[in-house]
OpenMM code with the backbone's topology and positions (N, CA, C; nanometers):
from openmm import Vec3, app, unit

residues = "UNK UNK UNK UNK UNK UNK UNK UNK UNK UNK UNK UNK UNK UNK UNK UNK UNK UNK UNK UNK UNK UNK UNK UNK UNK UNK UNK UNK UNK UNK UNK UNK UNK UNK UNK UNK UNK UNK UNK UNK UNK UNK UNK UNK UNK UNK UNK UNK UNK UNK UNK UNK UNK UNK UNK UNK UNK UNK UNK UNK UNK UNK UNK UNK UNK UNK UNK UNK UNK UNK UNK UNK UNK UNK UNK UNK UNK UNK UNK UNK UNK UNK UNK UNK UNK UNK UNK UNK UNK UNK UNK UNK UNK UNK UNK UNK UNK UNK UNK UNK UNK UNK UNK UNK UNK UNK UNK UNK UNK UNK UNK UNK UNK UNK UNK UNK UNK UNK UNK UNK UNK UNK UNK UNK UNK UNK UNK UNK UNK UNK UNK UNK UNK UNK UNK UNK UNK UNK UNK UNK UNK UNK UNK UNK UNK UNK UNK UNK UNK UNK UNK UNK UNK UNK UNK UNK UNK UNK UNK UNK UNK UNK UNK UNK".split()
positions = [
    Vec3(-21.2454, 0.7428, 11.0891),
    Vec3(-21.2483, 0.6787, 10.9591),
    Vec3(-21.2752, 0.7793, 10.8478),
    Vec3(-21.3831, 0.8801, 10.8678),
    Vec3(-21.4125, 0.9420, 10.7596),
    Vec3(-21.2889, 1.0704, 10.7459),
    Vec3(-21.1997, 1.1368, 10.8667),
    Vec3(-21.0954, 1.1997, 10.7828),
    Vec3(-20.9781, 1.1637, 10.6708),
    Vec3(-20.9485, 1.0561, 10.6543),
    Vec3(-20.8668, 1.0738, 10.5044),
    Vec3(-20.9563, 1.0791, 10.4011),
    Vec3(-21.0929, 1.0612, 10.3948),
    Vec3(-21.1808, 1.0855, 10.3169),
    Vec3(-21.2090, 1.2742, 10.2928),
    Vec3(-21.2222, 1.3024, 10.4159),
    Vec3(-21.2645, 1.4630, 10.4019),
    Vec3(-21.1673, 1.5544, 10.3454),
    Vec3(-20.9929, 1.4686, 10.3897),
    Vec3(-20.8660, 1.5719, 10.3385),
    Vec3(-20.8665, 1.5443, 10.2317),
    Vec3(-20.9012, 1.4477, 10.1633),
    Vec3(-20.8682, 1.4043, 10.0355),
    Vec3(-21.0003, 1.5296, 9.9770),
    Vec3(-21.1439, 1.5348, 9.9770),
    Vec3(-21.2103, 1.6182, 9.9210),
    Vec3(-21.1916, 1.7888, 9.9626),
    Vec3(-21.1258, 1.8407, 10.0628),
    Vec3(-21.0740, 1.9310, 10.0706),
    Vec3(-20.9647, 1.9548, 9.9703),
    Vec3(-20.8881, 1.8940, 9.9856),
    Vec3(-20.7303, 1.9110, 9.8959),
    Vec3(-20.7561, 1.9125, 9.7493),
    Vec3(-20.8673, 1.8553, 9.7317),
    Vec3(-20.9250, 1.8153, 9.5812),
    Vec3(-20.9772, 1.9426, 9.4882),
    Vec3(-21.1000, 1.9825, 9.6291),
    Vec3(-21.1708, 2.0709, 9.5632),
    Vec3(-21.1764, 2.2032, 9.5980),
    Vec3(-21.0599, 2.2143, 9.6505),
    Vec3(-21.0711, 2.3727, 9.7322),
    Vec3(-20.8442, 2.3856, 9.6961),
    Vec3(-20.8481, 2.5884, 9.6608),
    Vec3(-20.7303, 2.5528, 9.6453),
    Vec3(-20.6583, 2.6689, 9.7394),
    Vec3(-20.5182, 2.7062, 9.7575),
    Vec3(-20.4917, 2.8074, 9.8185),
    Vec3(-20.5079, 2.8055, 9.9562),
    Vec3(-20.5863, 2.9179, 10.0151),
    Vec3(-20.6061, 3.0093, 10.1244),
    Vec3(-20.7452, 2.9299, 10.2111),
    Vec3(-20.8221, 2.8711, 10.0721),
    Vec3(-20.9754, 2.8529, 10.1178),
    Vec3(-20.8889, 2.6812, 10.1412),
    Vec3(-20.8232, 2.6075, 10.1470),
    Vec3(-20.8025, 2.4757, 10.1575),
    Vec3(-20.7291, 2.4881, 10.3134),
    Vec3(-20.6484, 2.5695, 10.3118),
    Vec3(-20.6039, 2.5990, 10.4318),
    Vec3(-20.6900, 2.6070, 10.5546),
    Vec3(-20.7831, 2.6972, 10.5374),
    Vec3(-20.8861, 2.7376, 10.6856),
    Vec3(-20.9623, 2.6557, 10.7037),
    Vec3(-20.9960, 2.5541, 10.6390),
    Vec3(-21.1099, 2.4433, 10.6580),
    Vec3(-21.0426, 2.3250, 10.7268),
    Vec3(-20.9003, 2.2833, 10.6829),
    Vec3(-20.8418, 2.1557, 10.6623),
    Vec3(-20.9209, 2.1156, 10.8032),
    Vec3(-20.8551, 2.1450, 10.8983),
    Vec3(-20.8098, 2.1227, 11.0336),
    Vec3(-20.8954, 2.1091, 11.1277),
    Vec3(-20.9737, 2.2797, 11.1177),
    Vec3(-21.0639, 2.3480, 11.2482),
    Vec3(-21.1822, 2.3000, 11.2443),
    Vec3(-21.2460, 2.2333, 11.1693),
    Vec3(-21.3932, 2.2425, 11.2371),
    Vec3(-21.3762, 2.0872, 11.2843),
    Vec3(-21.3470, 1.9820, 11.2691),
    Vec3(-21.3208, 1.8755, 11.3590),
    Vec3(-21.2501, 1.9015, 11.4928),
    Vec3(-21.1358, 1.9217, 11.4560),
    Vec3(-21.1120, 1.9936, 11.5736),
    Vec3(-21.1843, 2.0877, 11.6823),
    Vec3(-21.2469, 2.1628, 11.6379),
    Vec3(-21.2886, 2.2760, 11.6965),
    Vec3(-21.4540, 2.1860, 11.7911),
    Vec3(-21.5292, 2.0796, 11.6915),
    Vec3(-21.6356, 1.9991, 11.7544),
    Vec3(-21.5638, 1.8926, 11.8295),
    Vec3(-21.4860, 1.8740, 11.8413),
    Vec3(-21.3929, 1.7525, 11.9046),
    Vec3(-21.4540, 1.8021, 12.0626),
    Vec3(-21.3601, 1.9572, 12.0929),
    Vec3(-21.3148, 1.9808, 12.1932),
    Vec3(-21.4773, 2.0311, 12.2299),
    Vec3(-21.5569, 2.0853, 12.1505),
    Vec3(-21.6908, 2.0750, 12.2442),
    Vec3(-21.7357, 1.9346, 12.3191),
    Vec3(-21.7457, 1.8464, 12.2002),
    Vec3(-21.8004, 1.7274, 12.2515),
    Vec3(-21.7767, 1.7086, 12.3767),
    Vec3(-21.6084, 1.6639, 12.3915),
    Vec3(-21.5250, 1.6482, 12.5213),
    Vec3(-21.5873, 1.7631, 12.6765),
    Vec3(-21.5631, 1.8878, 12.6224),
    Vec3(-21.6145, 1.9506, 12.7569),
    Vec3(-21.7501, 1.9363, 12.7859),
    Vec3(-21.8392, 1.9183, 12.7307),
    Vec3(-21.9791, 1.8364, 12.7836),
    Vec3(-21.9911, 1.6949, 12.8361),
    Vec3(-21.9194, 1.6694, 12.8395),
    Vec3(-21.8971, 1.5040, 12.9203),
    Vec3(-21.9521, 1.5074, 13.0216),
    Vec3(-22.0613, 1.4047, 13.0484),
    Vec3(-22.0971, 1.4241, 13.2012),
    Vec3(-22.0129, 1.3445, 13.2738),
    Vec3(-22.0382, 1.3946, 13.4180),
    Vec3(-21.9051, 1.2958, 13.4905),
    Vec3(-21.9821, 1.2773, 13.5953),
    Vec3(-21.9476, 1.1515, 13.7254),
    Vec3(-22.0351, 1.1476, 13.8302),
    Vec3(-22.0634, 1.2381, 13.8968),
    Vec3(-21.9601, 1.3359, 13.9049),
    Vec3(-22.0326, 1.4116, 14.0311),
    Vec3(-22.1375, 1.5474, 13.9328),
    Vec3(-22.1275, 1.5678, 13.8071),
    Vec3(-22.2371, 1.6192, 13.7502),
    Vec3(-22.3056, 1.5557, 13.6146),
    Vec3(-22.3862, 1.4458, 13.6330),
    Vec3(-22.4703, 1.3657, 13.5642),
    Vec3(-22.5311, 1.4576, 13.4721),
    Vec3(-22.5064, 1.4217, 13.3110),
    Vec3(-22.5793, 1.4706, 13.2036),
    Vec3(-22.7333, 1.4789, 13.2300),
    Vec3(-22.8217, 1.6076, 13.2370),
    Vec3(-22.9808, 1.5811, 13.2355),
    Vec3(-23.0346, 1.5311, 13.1232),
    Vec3(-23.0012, 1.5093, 13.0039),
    Vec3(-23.0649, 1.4294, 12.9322),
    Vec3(-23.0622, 1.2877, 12.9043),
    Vec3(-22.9883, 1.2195, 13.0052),
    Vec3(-22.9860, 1.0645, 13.0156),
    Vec3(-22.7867, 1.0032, 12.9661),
    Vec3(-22.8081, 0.9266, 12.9733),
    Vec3(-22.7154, 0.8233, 12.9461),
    Vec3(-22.6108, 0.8751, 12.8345),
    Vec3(-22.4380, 0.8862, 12.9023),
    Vec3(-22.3787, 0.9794, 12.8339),
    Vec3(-22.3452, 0.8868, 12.6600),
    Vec3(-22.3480, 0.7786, 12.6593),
    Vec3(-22.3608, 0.7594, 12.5380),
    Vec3(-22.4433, 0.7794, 12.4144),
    Vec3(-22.5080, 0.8724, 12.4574),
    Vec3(-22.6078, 0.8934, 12.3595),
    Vec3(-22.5117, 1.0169, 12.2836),
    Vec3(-22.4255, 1.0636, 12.3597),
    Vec3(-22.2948, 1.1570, 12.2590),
    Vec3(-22.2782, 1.1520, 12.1210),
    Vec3(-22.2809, 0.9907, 12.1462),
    Vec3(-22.2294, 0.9419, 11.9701),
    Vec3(-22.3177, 0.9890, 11.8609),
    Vec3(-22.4346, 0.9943, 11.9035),
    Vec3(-22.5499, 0.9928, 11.8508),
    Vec3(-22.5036, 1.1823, 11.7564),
    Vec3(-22.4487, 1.2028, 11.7932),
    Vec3(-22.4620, 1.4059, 11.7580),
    Vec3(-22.3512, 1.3742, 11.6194),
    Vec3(-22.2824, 1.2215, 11.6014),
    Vec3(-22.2167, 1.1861, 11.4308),
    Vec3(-22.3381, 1.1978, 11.3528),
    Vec3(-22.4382, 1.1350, 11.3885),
    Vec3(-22.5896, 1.0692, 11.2844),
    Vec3(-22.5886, 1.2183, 11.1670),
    Vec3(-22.6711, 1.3296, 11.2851),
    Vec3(-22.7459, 1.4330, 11.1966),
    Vec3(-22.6191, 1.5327, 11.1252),
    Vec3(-22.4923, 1.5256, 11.2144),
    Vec3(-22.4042, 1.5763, 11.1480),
    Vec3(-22.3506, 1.5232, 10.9841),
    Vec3(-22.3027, 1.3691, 11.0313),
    Vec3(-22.2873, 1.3118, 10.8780),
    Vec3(-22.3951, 1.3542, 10.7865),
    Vec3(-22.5269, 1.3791, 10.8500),
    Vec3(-22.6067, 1.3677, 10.7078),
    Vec3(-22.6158, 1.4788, 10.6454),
    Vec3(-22.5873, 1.6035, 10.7060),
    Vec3(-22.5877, 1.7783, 10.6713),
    Vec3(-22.4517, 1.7284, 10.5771),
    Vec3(-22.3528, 1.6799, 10.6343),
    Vec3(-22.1854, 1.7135, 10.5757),
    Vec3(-22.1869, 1.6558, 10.4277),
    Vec3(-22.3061, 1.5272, 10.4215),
    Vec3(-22.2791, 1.4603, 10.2986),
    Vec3(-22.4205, 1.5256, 10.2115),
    Vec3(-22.4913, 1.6153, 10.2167),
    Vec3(-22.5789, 1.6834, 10.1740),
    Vec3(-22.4628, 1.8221, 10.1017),
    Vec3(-22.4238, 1.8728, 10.1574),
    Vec3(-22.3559, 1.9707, 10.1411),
    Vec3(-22.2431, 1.9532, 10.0639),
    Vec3(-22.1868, 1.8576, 10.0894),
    Vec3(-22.0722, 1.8029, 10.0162),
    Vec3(-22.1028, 1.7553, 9.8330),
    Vec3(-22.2353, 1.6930, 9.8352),
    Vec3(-22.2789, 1.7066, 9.7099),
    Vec3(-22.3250, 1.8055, 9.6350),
    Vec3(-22.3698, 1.9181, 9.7200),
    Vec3(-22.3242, 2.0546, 9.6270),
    Vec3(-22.2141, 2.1171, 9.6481),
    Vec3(-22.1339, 2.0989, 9.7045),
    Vec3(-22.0245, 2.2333, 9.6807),
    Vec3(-21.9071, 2.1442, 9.6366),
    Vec3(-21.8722, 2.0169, 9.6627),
    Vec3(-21.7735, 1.9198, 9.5988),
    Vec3(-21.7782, 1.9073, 9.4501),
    Vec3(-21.6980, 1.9293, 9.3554),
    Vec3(-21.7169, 1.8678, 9.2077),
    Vec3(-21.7032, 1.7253, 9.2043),
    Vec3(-21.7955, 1.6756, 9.1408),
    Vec3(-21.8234, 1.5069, 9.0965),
    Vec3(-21.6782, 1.4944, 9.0325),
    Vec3(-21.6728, 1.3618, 9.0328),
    Vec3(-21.5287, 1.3004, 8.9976),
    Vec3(-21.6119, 1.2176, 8.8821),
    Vec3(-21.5573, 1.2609, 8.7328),
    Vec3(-21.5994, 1.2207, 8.6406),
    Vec3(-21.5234, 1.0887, 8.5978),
    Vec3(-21.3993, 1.0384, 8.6863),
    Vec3(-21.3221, 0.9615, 8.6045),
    Vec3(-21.3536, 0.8519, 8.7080),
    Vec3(-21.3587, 0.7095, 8.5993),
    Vec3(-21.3906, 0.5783, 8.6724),
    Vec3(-21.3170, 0.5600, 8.7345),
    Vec3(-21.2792, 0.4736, 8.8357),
    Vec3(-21.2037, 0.4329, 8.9140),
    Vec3(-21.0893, 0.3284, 8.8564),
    Vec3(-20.9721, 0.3583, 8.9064),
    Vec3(-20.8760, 0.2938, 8.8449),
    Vec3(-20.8225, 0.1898, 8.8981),
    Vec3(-20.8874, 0.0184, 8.9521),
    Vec3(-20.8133, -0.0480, 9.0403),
    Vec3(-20.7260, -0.1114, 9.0031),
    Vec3(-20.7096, -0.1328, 8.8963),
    Vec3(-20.5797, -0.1998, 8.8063),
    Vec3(-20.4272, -0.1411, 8.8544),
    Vec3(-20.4398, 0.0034, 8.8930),
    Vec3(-20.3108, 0.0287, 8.9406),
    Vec3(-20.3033, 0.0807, 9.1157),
    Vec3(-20.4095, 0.0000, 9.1703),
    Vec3(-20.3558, 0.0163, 9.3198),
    Vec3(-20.2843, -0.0919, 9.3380),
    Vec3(-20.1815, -0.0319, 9.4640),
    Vec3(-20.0119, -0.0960, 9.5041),
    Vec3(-20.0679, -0.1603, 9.6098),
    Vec3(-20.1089, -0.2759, 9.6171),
    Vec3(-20.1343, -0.3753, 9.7218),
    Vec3(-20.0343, -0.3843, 9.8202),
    Vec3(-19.9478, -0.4064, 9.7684),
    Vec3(-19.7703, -0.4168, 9.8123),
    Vec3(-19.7681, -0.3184, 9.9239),
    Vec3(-19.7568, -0.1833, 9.8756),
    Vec3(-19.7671, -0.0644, 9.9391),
    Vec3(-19.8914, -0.0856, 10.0527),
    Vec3(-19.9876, -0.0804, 10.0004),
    Vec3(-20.0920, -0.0553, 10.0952),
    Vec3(-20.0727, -0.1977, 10.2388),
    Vec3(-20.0612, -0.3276, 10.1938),
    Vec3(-20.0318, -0.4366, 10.3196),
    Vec3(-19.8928, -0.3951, 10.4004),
    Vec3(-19.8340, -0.2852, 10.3177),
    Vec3(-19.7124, -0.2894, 10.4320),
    Vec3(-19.7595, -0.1679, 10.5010),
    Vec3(-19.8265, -0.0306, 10.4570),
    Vec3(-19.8831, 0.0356, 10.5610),
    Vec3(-19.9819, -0.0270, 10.6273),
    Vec3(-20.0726, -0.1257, 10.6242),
    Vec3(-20.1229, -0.1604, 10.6747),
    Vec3(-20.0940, -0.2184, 10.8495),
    Vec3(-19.9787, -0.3366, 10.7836),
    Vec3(-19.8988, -0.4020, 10.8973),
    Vec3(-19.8292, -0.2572, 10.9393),
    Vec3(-19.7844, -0.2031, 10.8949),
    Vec3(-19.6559, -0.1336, 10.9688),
    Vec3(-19.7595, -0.0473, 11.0742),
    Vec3(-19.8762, 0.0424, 11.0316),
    Vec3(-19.9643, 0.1065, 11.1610),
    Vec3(-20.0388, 0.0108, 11.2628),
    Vec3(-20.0350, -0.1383, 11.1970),
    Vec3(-20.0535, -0.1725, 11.3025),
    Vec3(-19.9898, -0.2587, 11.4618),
    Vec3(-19.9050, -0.2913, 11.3573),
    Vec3(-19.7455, -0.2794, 11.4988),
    Vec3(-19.7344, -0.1774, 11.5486),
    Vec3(-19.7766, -0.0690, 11.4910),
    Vec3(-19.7681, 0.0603, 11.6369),
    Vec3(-19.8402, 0.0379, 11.7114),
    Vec3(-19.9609, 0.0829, 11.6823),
    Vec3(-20.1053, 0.0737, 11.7508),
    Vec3(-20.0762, -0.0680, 11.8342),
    Vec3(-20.0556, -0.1673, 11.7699),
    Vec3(-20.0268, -0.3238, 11.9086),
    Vec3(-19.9220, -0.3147, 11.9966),
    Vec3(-19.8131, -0.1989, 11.9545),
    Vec3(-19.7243, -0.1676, 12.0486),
    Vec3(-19.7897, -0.0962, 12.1581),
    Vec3(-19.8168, 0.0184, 12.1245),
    Vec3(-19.8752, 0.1271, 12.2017),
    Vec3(-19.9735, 0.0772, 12.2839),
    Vec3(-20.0660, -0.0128, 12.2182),
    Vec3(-20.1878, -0.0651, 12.3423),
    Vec3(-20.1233, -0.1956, 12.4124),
    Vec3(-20.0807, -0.2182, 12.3726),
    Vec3(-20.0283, -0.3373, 12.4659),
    Vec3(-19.8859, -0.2874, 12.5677),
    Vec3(-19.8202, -0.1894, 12.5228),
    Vec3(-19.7062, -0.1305, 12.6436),
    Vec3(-19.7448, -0.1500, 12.7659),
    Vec3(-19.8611, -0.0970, 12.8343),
    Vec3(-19.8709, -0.0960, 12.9736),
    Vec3(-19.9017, -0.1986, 13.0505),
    Vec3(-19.9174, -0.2821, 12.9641),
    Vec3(-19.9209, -0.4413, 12.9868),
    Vec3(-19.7687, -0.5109, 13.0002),
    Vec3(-19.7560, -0.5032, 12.9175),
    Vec3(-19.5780, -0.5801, 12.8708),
    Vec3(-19.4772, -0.4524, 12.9209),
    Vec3(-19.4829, -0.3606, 12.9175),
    Vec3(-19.4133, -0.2674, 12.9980),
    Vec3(-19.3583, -0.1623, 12.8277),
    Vec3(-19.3082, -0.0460, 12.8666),
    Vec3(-19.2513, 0.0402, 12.7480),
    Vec3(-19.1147, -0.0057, 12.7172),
    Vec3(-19.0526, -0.0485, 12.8207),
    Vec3(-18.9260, -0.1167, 12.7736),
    Vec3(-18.9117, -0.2303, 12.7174),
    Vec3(-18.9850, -0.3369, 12.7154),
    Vec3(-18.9793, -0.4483, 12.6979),
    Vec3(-18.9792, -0.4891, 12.5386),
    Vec3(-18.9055, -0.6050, 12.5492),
    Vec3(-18.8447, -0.6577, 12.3651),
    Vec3(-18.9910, -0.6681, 12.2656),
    Vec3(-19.0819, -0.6684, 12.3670),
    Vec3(-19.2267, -0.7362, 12.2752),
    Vec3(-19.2489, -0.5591, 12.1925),
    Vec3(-19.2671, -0.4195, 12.3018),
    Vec3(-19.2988, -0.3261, 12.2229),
    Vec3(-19.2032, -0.2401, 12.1972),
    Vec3(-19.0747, -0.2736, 12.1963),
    Vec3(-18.9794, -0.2101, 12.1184),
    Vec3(-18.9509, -0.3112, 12.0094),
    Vec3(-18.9815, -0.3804, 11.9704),
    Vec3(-18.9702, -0.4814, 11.8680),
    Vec3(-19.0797, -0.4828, 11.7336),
    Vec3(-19.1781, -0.4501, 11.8198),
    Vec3(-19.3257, -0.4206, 11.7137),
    Vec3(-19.3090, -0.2563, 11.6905),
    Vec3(-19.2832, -0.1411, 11.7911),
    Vec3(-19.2806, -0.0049, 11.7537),
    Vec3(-19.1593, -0.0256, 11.6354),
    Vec3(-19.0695, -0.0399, 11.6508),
    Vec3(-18.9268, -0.0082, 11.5505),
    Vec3(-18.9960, -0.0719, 11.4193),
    Vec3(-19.0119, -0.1945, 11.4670),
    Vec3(-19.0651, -0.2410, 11.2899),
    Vec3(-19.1478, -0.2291, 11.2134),
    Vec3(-19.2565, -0.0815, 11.2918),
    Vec3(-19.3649, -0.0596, 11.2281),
    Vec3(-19.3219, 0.0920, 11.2018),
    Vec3(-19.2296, 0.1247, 11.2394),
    Vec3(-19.1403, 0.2745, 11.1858),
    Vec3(-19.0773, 0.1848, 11.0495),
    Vec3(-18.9923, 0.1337, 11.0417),
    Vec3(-18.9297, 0.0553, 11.0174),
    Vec3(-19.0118, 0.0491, 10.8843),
    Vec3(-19.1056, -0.0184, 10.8668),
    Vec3(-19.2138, -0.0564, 10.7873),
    Vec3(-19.2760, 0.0996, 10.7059),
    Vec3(-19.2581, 0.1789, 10.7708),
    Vec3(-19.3154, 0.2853, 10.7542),
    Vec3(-19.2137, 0.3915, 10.6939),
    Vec3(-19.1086, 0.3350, 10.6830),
    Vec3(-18.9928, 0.3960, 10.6346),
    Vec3(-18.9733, 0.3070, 10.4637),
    Vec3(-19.0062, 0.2055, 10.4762),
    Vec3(-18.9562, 0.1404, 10.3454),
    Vec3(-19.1551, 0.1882, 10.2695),
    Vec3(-19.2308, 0.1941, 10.3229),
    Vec3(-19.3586, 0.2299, 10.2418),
    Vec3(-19.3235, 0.3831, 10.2325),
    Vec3(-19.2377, 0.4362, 10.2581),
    Vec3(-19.2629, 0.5718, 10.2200),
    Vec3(-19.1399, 0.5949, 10.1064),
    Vec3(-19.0322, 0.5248, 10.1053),
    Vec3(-18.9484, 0.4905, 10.0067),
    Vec3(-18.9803, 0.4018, 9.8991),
    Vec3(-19.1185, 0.3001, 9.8801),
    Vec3(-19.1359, 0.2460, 9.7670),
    Vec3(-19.2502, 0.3664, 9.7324),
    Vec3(-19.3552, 0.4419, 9.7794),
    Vec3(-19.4355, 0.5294, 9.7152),
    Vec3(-19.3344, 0.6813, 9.6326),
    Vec3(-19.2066, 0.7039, 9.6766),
    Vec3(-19.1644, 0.7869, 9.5992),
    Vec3(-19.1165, 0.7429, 9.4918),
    Vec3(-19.0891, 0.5609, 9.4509),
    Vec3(-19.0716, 0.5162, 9.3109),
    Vec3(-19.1927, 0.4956, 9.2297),
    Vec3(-19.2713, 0.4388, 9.2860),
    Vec3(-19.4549, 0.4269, 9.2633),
    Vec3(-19.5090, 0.5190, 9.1517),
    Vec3(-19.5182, 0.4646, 9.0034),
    Vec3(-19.6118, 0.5753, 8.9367),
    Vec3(-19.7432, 0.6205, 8.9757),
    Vec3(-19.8428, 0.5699, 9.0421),
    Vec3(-19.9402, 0.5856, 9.1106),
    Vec3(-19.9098, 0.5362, 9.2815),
    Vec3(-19.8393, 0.6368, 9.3235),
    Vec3(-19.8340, 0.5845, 9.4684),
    Vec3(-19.9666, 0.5954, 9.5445),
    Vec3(-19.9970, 0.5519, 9.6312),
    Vec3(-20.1320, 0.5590, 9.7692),
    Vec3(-20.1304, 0.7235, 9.7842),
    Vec3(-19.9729, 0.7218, 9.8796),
    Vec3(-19.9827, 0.8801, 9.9557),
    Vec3(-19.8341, 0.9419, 9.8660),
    Vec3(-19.9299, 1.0263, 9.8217),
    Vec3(-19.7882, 1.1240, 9.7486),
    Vec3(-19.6543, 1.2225, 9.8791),
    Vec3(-19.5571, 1.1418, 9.9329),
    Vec3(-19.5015, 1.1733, 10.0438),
    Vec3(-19.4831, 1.3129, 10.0638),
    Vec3(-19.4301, 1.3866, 9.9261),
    Vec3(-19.3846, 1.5119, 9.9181),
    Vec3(-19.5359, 1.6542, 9.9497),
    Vec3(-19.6301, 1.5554, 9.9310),
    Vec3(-19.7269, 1.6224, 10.0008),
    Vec3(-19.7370, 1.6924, 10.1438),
    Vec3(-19.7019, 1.5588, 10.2122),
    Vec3(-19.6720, 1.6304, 10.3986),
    Vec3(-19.5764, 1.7413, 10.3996),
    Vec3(-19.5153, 1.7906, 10.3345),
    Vec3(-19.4709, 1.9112, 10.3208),
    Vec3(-19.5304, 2.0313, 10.3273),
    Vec3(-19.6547, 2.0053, 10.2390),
    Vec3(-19.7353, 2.1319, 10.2207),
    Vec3(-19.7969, 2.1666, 10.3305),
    Vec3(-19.8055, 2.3040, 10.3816),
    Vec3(-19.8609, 2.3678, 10.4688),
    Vec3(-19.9862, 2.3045, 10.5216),
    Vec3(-20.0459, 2.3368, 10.4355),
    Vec3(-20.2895, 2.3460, 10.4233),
    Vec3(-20.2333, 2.1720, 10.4242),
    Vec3(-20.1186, 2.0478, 10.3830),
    Vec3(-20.1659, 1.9373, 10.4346),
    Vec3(-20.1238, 1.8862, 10.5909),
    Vec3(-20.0075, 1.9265, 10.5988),
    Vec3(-19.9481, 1.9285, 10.7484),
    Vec3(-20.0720, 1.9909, 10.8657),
    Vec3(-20.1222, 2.0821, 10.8395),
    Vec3(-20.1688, 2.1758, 10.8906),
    Vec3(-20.3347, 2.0850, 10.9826),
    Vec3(-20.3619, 2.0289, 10.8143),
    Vec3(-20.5265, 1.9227, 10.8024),
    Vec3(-20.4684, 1.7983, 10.9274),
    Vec3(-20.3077, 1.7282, 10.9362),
    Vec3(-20.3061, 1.6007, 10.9431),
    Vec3(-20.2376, 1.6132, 11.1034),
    Vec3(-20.1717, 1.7467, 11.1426),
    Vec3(-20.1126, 1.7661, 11.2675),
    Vec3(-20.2394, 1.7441, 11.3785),
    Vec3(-20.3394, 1.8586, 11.3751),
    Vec3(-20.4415, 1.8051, 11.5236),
    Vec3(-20.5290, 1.6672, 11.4740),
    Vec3(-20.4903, 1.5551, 11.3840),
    Vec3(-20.5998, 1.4423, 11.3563),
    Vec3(-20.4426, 1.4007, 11.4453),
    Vec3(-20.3486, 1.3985, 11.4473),
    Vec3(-20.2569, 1.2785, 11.5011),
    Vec3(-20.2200, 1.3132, 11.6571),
    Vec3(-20.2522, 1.4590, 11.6630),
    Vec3(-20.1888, 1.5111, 11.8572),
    Vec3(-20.3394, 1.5293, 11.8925),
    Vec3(-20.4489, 1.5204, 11.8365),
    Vec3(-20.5529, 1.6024, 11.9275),
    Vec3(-20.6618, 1.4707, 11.9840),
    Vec3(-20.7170, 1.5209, 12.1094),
    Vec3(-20.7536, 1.4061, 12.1635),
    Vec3(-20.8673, 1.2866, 12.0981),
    Vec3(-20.8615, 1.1608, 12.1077),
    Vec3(-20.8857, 1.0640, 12.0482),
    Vec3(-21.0326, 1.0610, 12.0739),
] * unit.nanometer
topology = app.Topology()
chain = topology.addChain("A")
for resn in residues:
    res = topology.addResidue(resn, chain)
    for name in ("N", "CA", "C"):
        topology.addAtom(name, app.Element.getBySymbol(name[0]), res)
C-alpha cells in the first residue's frame, strides 16, 4: 500500500541521478532479506512464532516517516478534489481488479476457462481505455508518458516482478 505513496515522494522530491538509485533498491533489497530468514519446519525461528516478521514494518515505518519529514519538502498547495477523475479512477479500479479475480481464482476455474479469460481481457481491456482517457485528462491520476522514464520504470519494474 505505502509504495505509490513513496514513488510519488521520490519522483517529487529528488531529481536526476539521486531519484534513480533510491526508486527501487531498498524495498527491494529488505524484501529479499525478510524472505531468506523465514523459518521453515525443519529449522524453527529461535525467537518464537514466524509471524512476528510483520512486526519489523512497525519500527521501520516509524524511522521512514521521521525522516521523510525532514528531507521531503512540505507540499504547500491545498489539495485539489474538485478535479479528481472518478471516472478514471472506478475504471482502474474495476479493471485491476478483474485481474487480480482472474489470477486468484484461475486455479480453481482453470487458466483456460471463459470465467478467467473473460475477467483477464476485460481488465486489460479496461486498462487500455483508462490509459487512453488519462492522456485526454487535464489533470489525469497517472501521467502515462511517465512509464517511459527510466528512474520511473526502474521504481515500478521489481514492485510488479519481485516477490509478493
Amino acid at each position: 500500500m505505502l509504495s505509490p505513496a513513496a514513488l510519488s515522494i521520490i519522483t517529487t522530491a529528488f531529481q536526476g541521478q539521486q531519484r534513480g538509485q533510491g526508486a527501487g533498491s531498498l524495498g527491494r533489497h529488505r524484501g529479499r532479506r525478510r524472505r531468506d530468514r523465514r523459518p521453515s519446519r525443519r529449522h524453527p525461528h529461535p525467537a518464537g512464532d514466524w509471524r512476528l516478521i510483520f512486526f519489523v514494518n512497525l519500527p521501520l515505518a516509524i524511522a521512514l516517516a521521521s525522516a521523510a519529514t525532514k528531507i521531503a519538502p512540505a507540499d504547500t498547495r491545498p489539495p485539489q478534489w474538485k478535479s479528481l477523475d472518478l471516472r478514471s479512477a472506478a475504471l482502474a479500479t474495476l479493471s485491476i481488479g478483474a485481474i487480480v479475480h482472474a489470477i486468484t481464482q484461475a486455479d480453481h476455474a482453470g487458466w483456460t476457462s471463459a470465467q478467467t479469460l473473460i475477467l483477464a481481457g476485460a481488465g486489460i481491456a479496461g486498462l487500455g481505455v483508462f490509459a487512453s482517457c488519462e492522456r485526454r485528462s487535464e489533470q489525469p491520476l497517472l501521467r502515462i508518458e511517465r512509464l517511459c522514464d527510466r528512474a520511473v520504470a526502474g521504481g515500478l519494474t521489481p514492485m510488479l516482478i519481485g516477490p509478493g
